[in-house]
C-alpha positions as CSV (number, residue, x, y, z in Angstrom):
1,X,0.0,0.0,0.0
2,X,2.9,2.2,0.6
3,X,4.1,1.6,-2.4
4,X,0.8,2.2,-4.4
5,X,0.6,5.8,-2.1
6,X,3.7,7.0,-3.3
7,X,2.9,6.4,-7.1
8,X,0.3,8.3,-6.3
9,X,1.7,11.1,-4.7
10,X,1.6,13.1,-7.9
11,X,-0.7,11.8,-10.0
12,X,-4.2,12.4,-9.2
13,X,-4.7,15.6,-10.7
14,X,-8.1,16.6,-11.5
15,X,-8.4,16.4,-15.5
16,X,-10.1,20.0,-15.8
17,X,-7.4,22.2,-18.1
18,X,-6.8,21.0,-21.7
19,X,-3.4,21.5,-23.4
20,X,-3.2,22.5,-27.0
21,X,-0.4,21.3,-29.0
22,X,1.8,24.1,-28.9
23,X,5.3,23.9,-26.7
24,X,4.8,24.9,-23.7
25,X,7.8,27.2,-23.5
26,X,5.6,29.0,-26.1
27,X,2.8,29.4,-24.1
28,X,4.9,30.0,-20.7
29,X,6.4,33.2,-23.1
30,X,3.4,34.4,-24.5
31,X,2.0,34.7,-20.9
32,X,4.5,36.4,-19.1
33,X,4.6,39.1,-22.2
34,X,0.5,39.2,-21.6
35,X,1.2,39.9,-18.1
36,X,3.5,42.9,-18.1
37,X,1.1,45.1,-19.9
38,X,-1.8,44.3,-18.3
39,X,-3.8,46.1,-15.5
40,X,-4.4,44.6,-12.2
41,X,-7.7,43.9,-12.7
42,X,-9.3,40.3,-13.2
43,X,-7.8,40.0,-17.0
44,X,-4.3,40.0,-14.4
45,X,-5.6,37.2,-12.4
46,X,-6.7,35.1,-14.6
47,X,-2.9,34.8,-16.5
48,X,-1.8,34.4,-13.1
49,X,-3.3,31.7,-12.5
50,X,-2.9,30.2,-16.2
51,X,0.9,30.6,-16.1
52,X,1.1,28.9,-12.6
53,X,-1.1,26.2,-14.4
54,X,1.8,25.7,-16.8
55,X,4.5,26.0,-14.5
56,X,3.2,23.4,-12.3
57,X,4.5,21.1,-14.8
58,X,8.1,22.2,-14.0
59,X,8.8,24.5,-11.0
60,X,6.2,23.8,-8.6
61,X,7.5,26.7,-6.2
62,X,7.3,29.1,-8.9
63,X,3.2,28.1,-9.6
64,X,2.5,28.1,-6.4
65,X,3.9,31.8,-6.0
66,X,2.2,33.0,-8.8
67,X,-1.7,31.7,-7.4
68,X,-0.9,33.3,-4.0
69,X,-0.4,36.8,-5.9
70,X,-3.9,36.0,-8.1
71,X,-5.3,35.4,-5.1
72,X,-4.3,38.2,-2.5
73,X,-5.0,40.6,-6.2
74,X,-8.5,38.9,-6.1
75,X,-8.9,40.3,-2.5
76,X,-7.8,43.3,-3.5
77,X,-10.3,43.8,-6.0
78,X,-13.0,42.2,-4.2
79,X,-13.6,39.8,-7.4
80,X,-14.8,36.6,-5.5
81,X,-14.9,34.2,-8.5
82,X,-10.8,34.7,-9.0
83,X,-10.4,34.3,-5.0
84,X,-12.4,30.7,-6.1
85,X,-10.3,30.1,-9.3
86,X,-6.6,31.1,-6.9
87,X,-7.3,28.9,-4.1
88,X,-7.9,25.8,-6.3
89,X,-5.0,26.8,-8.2
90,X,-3.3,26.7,-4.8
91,X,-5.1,23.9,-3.4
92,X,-4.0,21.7,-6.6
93,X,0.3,23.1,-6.3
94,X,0.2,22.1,-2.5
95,X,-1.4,18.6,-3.5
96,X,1.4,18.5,-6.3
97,X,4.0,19.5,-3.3
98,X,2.4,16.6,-1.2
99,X,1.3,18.7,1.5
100,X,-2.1,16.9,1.5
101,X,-3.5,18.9,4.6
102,X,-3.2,22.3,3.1
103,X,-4.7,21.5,-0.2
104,X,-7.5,19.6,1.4
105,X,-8.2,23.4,3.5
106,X,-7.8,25.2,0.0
107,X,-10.4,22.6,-1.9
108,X,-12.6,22.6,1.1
109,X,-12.4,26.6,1.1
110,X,-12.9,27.2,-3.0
111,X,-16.1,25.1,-2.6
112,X,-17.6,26.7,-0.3
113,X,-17.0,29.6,-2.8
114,X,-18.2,27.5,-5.6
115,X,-21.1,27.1,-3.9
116,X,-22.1,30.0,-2.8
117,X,-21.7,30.9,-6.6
118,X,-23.5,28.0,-7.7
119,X,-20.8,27.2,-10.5
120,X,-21.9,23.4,-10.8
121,X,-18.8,22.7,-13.0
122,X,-16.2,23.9,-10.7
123,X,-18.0,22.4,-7.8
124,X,-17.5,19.1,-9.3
125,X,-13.6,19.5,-10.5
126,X,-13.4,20.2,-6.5
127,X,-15.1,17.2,-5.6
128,X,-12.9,15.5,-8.0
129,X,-9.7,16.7,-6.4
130,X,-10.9,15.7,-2.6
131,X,-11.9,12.3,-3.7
132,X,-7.9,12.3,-4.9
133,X,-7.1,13.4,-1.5
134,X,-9.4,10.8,0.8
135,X,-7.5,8.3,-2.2
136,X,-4.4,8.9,-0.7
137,X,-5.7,8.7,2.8
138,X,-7.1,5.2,1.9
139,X,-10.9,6.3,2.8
140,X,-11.7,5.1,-0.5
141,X,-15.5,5.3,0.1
142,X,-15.2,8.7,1.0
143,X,-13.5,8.9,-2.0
144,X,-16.5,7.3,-4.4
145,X,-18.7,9.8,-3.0
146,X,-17.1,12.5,-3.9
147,X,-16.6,11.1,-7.2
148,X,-19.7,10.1,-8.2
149,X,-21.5,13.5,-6.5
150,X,-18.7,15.0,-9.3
151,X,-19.9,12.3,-11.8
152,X,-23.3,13.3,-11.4
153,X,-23.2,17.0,-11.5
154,X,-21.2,16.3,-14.6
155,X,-23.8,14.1,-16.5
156,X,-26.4,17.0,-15.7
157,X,-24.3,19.6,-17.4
158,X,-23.5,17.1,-20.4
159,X,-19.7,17.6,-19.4
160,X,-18.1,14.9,-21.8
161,X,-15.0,15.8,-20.5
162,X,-15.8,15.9,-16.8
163,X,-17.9,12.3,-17.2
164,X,-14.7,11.2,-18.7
165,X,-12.5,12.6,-16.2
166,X,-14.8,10.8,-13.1
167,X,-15.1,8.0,-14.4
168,X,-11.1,7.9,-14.3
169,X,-11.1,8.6,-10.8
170,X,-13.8,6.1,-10.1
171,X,-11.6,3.1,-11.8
172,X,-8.3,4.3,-9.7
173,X,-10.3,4.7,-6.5
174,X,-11.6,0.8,-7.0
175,X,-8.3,0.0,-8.0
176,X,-6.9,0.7,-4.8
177,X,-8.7,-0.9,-2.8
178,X,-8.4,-4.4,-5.0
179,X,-11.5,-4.6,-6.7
180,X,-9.2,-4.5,-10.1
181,X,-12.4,-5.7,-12.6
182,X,-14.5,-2.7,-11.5
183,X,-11.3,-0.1,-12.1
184,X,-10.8,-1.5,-15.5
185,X,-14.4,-1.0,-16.3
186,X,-14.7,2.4,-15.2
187,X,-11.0,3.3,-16.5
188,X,-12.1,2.0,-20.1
189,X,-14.9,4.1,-20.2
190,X,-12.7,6.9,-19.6
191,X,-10.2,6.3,-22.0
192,X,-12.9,5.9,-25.2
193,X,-14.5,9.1,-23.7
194,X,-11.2,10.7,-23.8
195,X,-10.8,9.4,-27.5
196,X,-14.2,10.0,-28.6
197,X,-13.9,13.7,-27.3
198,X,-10.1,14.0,-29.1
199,X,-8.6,15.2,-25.2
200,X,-5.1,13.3,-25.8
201,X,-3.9,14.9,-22.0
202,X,-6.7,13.2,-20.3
203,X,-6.2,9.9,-22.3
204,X,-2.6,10.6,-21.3
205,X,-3.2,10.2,-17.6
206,X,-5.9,7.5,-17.9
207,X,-3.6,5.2,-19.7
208,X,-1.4,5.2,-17.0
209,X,-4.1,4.4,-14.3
210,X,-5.2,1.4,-16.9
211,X,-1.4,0.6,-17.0
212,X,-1.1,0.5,-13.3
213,X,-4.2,-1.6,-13.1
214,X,-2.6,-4.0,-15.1
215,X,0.5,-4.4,-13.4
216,X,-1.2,-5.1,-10.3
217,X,-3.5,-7.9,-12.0
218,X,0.1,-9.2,-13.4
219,X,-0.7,-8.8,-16.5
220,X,2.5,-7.6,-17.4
221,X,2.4,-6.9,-21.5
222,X,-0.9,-4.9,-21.7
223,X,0.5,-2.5,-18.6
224,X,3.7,-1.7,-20.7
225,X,1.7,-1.2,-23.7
226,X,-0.7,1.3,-21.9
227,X,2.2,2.8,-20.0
228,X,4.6,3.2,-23.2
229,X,1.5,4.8,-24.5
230,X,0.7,7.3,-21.7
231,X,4.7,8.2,-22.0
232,X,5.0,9.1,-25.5
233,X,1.6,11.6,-24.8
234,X,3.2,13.0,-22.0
235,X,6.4,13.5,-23.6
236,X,4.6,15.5,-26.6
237,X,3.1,17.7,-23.5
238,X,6.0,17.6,-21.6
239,X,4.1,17.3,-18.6
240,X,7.5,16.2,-16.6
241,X,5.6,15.1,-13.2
242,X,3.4,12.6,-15.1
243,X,6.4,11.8,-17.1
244,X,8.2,10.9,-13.7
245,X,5.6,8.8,-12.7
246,X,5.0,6.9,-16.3
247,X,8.9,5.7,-16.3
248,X,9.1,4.7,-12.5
249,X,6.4,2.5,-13.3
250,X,7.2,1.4,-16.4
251,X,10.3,0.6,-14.4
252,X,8.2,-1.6,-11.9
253,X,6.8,-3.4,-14.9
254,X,10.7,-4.0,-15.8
255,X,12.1,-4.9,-12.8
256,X,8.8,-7.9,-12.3
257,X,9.8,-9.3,-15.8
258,X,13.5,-9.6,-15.0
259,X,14.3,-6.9,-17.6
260,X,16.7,-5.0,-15.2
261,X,18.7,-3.1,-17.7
262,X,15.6,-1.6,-19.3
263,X,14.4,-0.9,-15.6
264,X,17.8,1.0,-14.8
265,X,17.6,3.2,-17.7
266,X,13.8,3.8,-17.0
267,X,14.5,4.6,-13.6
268,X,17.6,7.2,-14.1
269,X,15.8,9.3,-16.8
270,X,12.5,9.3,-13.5
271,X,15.7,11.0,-11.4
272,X,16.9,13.3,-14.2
273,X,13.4,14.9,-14.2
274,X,13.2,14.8,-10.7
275,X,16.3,16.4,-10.2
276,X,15.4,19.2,-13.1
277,X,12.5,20.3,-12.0
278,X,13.5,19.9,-7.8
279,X,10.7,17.4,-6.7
280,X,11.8,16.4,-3.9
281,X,8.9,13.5,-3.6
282,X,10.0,12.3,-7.2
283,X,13.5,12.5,-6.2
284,X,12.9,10.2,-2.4
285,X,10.7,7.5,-4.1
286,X,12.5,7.1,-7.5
287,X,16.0,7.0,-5.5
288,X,14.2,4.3,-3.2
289,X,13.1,2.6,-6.3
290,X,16.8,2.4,-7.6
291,X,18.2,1.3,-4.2
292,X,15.6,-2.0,-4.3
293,X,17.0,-2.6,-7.9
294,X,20.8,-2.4,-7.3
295,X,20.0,-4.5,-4.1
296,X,18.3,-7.2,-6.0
297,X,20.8,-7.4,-8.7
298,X,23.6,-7.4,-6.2
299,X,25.6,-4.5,-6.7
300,X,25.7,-3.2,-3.2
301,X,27.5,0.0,-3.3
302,X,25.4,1.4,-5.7
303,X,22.4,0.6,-3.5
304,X,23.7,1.8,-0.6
305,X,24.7,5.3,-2.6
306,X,20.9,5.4,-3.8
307,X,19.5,4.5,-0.4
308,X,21.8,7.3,1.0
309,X,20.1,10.3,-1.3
310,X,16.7,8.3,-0.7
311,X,17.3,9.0,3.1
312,X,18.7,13.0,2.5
313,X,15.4,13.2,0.3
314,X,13.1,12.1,2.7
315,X,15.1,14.0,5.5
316,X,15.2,17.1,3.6
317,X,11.0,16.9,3.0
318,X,10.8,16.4,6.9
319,X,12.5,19.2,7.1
320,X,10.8,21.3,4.7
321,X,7.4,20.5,6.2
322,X,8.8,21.3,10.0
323,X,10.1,24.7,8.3
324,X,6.9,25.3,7.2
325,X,5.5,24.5,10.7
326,X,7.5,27.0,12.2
327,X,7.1,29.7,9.8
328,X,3.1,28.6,9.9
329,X,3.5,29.2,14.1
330,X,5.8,32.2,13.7
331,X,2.8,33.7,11.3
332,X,0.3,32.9,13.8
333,X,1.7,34.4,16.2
334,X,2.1,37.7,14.3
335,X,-1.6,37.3,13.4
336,X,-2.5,36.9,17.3
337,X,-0.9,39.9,18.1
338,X,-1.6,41.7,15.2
339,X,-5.6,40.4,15.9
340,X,-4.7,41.8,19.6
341,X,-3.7,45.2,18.2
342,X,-6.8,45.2,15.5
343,X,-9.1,44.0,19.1
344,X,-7.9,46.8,21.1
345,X,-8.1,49.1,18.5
346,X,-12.0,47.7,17.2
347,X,-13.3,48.4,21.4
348,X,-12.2,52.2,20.8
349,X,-13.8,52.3,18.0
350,X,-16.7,50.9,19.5
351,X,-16.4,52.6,22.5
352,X,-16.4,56.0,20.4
353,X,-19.1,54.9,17.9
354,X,-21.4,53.9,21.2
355,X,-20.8,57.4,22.7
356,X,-21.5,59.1,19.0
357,X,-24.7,56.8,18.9
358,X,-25.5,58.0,22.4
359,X,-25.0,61.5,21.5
360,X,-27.0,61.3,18.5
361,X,-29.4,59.8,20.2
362,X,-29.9,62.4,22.8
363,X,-29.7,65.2,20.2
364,X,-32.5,63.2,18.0
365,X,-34.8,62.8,21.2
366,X,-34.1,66.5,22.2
367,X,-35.1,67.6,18.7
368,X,-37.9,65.2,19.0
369,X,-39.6,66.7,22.2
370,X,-38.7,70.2,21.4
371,X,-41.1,69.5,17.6
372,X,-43.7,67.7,20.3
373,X,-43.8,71.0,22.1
374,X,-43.6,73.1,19.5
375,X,-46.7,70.9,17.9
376,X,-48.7,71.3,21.5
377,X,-48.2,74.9,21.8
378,X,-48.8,75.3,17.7
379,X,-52.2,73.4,18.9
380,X,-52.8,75.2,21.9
381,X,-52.2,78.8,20.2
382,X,-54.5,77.7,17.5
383,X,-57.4,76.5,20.1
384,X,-57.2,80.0,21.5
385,X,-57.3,81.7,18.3
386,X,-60.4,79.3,17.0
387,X,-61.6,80.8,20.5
388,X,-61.0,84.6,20.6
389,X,-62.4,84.1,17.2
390,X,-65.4,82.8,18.2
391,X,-65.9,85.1,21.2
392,X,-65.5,88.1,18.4
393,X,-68.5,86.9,16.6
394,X,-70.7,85.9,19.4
395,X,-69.9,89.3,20.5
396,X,-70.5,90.8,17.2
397,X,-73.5,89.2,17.2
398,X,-74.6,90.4,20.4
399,X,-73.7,93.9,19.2
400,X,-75.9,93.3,16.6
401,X,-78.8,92.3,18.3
402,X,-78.5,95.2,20.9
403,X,-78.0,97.8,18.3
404,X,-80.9,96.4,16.6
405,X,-82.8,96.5,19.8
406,X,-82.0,100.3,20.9
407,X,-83.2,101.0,17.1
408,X,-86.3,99.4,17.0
409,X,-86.6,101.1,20.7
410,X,-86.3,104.7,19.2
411,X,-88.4,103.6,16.3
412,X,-91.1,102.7,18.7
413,X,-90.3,106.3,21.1
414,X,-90.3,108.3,17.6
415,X,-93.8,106.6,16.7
416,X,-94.8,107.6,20.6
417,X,-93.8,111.0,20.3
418,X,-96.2,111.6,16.8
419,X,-98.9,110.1,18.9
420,X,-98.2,112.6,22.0
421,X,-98.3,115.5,20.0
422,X,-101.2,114.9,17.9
423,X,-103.4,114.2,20.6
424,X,-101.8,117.4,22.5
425,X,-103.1,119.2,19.4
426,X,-106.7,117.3,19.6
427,X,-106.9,118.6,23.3
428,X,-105.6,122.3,22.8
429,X,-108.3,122.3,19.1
430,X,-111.3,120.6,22.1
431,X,-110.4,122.9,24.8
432,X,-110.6,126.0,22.4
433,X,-114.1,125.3,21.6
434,X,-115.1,124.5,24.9
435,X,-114.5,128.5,26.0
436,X,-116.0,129.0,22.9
């Protein structure tokens, strides 16, 4: 199993990014002359990522550098579908590295993004690339169900490719745990869906799974043929990590026929590449691999010289990863205290937006109660005007009726008066002509 594991440490990538036929070097040019004129906007981040993609093939420090600057640009800009796109890209360089834990965080991260974003398709190729992880871990139903949640998001978006690339991952995942029969199944259908769909990468990577397959069933001639297969497509990509892994096992296939010679040479061009590109797993397990062949075909000191730079590889990755540790504890710590400084300085700024919130408050409910009073006396003054203006006319009124009164009184006295003096005159005409 250990031995199946380390195969494995480097090729499970997802099959999601399709090669075209140019060289590489080409593309790697192109892209860097791309990214010196352009803006840091999302055009930027997208040919980071894209040339990290290609790099990853040969300088995994170098791919992984570029993805952290896509994604702390995507932060910048606030663009939250090229913080998803960087942290994959990330997540799939520290799988490449073999720092499992850390990719598994940056898959587990970017689709949460995903879906929140409800990209389907990318939420699948991150399915697809933690089933590889849980692979590696041996939780190999774990593993299924990630692949065939993938598998089926896949099928509802009609994703040849993706089908294709699921199925691949289904077939390895039963190969490793021994159910060889189902694998094959599943890594066939793969392989014509690769062909059918013209994607020479992905039948690349399948070929080698089928090859492995073989191997382990024994069947010795039909894994070299898929194996010698999947190298010559590599080789045209110059993908040099899958190359790596087609010629150590093409030097396994060797080594259990008795074909030594052809193993040796296998196994030497594995270290060359190793060695070019520094990966430092390549380098431990193909040195390992070399050390078990000089062993068993009794030439000691070269064994013993292999098994010595197996030992310095393996020390120097223990290393590497307690390095890491320490700069991942030194950072924390800078974080707490820099958290501790951003605390501190978030309770003043609380402190002073409660007191500027109590303030306001008080001025709002001052000029609050001083509008309510101004409305009661605005009321009040109003009642008493509606009041004195009703007093006026009831006065008026009054006035009226009095005025009206003392006129129809003198009206009355003037009519009183006419009658006085007429009848004064009827008595002064009767008393004349009584002394008459």
């Amino acid at each position: 199993m250990e031995r199946i594991l380390k195969y494995f440490l480097t090729t499970l990538l997802i099959q999601s990014l399709y090669f075209t036929s140019v060289s590489q070097s080409k593309i790697i040019d192109s892209l860097r002359h791309s990214l010196k004129n352009c803006k840091e906007d999302s055009s930027k981040i997208k040919l980071l990522n894209t040339l990290s993609n290609q790099l990853s093939k040969t300088n995994l420090d170098s791919a992984l550098m570029l993805s952290t600057q896509a994604f702390q640009l995507a932060e910048k800009t606030g663009w939250k579908k090229g913080i998803l796109q960087s942290i994959f890209h990330i997540g799939k360089h520290n799988y490449l590295k073999g720092a499992y834990a850390k990719a598994l965080d940056n898959y587990l991260a970017s689709l949460k993004i995903a879906e929140e974003l409800k990209i389907q398709q990318t939420q699948a190729m991150i399915m697809g690339s933690i089933g590889n992880i849980y692979v590696l871990q041996g939780a190999y139903p774990k593993a299924l169900r990630f692949y065939f949640n993938a598998m089926n998001i896949a099928e509802s978006l009609h994703d040849k490719n993706g089908i294709a690339s699921y199925y691949s991952n289904i077939g390895l995942a039963y190969a490793y745990s021994g159910e060889s029969e189902k694998a094959l199944e599943y890594l066939i259908k793969s392989l014509n869906s690769n062909i059918e769909s013209g994607n020479e990468v992905a039948q690349a990577t399948t070929m080698d799974f089928i090859g492995w397959t073989y191997t382990n069933q024994h069947n010795y001639s039909k894994a070299l043929e898929y194996l010698l297969k999947s190298l010559k497509l590599n080789e045209k990509f110059g993908d040099q990590v899958r190359i790596i892994d087609n010629l150590r096992n093409i030097g396994s296939v060797y080594i259990k026929t008795g074909k030594f010679k052809e193993a040796e040479i296998s196994l030497k061009k594995a270290l060359e590449y190793s060695i070019s590109m520094g990966h430092l797993h390549g380098i431990e397990s193909v040195n390992e691999d070399l050390s078990k062949l000089y062993d068993t075909t009794g030439r000691a000191e070269l064994a013993f010289e292999h098994y010595k730079k197996y030992i310095a590889a393996r020390d120097s990755i223990k290393n590497d990863i307690n390095q890491k540790k320490q700069v991942r504890t030194e950072m924390n710590y800078e974080f707490e205290k820099k958290e501790a400084v951003m605390k501190e300085q978030n309770e003043k700024e609380r402190v002073i937006a409660e007191e500027k919130s109590r303030f306001q408050k008080i001025i709002i409910f001052s000029v609050v109660a001083g509008l309510i009073l101004v409305i009661i006396f605005a009321g009040f003054i109003s009642r008493t005007l509606r009041t004195t203006r009703l007093q006026k006319l009831i006065i008026e009124e009054k006035q009226r009726e009095i005025l009206d009164s003392i006129h129809y009184a003198k009206r009355i006295q003037s009519a009183l008066m006419a009658n006085e003096n007429y009848i004064d005159k009827i008595i002064s005409r009767l008393q004349k002509k009584n002394d008459q």
